[in-house]
C-alpha positions as CSV (number, residue, x, y, z in Angstrom):
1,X,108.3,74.4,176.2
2,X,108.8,76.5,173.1
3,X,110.5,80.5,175.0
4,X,108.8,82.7,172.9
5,X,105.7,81.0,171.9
6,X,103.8,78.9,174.5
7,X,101.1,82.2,175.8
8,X,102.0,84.4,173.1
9,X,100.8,82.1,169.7
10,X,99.4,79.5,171.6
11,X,98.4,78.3,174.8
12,X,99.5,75.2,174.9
13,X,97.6,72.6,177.2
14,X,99.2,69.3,177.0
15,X,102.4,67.4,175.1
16,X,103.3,64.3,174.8
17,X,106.2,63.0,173.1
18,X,106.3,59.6,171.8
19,X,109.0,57.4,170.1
20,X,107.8,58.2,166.3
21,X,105.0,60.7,166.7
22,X,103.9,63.8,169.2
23,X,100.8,65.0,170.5
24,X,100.4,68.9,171.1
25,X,97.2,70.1,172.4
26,X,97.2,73.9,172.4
27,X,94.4,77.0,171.9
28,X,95.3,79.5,169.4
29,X,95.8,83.0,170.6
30,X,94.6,86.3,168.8
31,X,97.0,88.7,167.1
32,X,97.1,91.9,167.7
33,X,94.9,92.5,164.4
34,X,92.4,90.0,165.9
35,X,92.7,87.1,164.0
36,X,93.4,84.1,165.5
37,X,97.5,82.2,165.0
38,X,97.0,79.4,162.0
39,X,97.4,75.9,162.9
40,X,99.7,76.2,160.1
41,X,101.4,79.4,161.5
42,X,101.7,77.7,165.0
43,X,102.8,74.5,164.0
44,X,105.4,75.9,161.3
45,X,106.9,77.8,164.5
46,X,107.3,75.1,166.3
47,X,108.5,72.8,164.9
48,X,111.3,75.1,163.1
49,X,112.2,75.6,166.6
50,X,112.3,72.5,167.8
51,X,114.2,71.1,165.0
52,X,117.1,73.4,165.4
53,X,117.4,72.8,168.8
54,X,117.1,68.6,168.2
55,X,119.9,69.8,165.6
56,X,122.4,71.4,167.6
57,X,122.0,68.8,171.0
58,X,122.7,66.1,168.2
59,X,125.2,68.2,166.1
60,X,124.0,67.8,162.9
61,X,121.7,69.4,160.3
62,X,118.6,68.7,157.8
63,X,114.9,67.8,158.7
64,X,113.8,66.5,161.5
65,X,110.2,66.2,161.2
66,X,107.8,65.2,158.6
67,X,105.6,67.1,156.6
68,X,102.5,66.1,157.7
69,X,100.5,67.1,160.5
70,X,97.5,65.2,161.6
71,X,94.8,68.0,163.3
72,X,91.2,67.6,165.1
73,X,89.4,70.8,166.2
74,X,88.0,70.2,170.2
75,X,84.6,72.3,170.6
76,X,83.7,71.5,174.6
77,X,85.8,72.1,177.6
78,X,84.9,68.4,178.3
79,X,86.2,67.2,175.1
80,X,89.4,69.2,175.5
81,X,89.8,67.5,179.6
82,X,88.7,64.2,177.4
83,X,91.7,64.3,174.8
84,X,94.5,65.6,177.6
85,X,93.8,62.6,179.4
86,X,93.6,60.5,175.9
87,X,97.5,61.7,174.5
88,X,99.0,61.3,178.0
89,X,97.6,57.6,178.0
90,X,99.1,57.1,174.7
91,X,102.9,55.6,176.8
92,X,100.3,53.4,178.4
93,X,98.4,51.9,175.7
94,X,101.8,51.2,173.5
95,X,103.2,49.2,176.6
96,X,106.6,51.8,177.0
97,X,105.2,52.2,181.1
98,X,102.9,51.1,183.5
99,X,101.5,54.3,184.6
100,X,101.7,57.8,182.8
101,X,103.5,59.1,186.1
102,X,106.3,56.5,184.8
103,X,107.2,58.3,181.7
104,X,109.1,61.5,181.1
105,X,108.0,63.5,178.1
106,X,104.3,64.0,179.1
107,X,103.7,67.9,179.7
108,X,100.5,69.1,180.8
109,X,99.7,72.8,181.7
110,X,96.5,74.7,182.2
111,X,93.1,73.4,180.9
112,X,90.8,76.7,180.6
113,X,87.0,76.4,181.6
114,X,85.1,77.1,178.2
């Protein structure tokens, strides 16, 4: 993932990359005032990051990603275990693979116990 920001804004629990949209499950993490990261703050970061990096691998410049960003707040453990396995089905249910083993830019990391 993101060097820098995966376990020091966020932790991030699961991606999924799909061929016109991605799925980033992550937990905000405190500052050291107390306050949680922003979903604003968090996703600003990353996808500033991302972008430049998409940028240089293709050698060119300008925006890479939209505006928008489409957000839902998890408030159970089983909800959060309930949406990881949800986004990584998303290759599935469009018909891209078979299985979710099949295809390459799922990403899942820890899942804490709430």
């Amino acid at each position: 993932m993101l060097p820098g920001e995966n376990g020091y804004r966020f932790d991030l629990h699961a991606a999924v990359v799909m061929p016109d949209h991605v799925h980033l499950i992550y937990s905000p993490l405190r500052r050291e005032d107390g306050w949680s990261y922003s979903s604003p703050e968090i996703m600003k970061s990353i996808k500033g990051r991302s972008a430049r990096r998409i940028n240089v691998a293709l050698q060119r410049k300008g925006p890479v990603w939209q505006e928008e960003v489409f957000d839902h707040v998890l408030r159970s453990n089983d909800s959060l275990v309930d949406r990881v396995e949800y986004v990584c089905q998303n290759p599935v249910r469009a018909a891209i693979v078979r299985t979710e083993a099949e295809y390459p830019w799922i990403w899942k990391g820890n899942i804490p116990v709430l």
